[in-house]
C-alpha positions in Angstrom: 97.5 106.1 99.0 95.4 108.3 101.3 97.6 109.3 104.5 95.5 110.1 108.1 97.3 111.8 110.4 96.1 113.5 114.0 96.6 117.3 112.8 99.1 117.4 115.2 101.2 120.5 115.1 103.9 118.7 113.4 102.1 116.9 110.9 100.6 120.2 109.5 103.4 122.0 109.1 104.2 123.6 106.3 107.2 121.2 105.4 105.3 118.3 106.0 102.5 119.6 103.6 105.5 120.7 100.8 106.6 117.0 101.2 103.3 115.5 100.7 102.1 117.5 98.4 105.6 116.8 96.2 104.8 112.8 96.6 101.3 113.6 95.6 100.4 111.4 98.9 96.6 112.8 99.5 95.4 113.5 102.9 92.3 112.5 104.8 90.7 115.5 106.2 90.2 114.9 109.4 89.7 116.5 113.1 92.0 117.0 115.4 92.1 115.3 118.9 89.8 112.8 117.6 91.3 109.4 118.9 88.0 107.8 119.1 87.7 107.2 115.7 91.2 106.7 114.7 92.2 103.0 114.4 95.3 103.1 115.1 95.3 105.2 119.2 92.8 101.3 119.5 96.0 99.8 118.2 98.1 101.5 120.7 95.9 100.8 123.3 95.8 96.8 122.6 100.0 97.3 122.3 100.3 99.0 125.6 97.7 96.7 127.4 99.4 93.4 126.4 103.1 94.7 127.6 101.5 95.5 131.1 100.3 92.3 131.0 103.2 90.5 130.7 104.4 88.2 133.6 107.9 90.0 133.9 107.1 93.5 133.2 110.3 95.0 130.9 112.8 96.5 133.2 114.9 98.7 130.8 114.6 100.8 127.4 116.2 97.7 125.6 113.5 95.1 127.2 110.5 97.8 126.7 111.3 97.8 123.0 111.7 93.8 122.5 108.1 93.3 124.2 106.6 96.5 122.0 108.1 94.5 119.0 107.1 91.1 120.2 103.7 92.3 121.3 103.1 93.6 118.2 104.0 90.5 115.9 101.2 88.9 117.8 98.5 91.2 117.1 96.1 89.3 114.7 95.5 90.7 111.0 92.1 89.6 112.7 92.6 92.1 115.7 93.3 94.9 113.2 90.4 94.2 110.6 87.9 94.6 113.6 89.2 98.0 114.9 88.9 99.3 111.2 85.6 98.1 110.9 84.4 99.1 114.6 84.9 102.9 113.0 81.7 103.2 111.9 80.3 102.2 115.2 82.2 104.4 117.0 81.3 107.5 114.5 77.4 106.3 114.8 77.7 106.5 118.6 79.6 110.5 118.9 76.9 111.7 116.5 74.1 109.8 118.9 75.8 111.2 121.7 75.0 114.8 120.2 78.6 115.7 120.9 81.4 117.2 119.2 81.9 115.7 115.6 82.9 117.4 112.4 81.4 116.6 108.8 84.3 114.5 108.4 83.5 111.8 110.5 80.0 111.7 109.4 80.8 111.9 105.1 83.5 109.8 105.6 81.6 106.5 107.0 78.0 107.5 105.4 
């Protein structure tokens, strides 16, 4: 198993490494603040856009949770497959832009 996280402050900590390190879970290098080319913020996105598009928008904690869960049961393993595989894509267009991107993006998908 090969773990990607964000780099958030959290998820580098020192703990967190010990712990990964102990479970011998490997870690994807990869840049912080880079959304763009992380499948999952996509995922969010598609979550947050179908609960706003509800006809009765959820009115309390308890209702916002049951429509992130039932939101979520009806994204598509199809839906998924084509974020993963729009990553390439997206990495291909930030190093056409001739913007910020590390080595990481570009050895990853090349």
């Amino acid at each position: 198993m090969t773990l990607q996280h964000d780099n958030a402050t959290s998820h580098t900590a020192r703990s967190v490494h010990d712990v990964l390190q102990d479970r011998n879970v490997s870690v994807l290098p990869w840049p912080a603040k880079s959304p763009d080319r992380n499948p999952i913020e996509h995922v969010w996105d598609l979550l947050d856009r179908r609960v706003r598009a509800r006809a009765i928008p959820p009115r309390n904690v308890q209702e916002l949770a049951g429509a992130l869960v039932e939101e979520w049961r009806n994204i598509s393993q199809q839906d998924l497959a084509n974020l993963v595989q729009s990553t390439r894509r997206r990495c291909t267009a930030v190093l056409n832009a001739d913007t910020y991107c590390t080595w990481v993006c570009f050895f990853y998908f090349f």
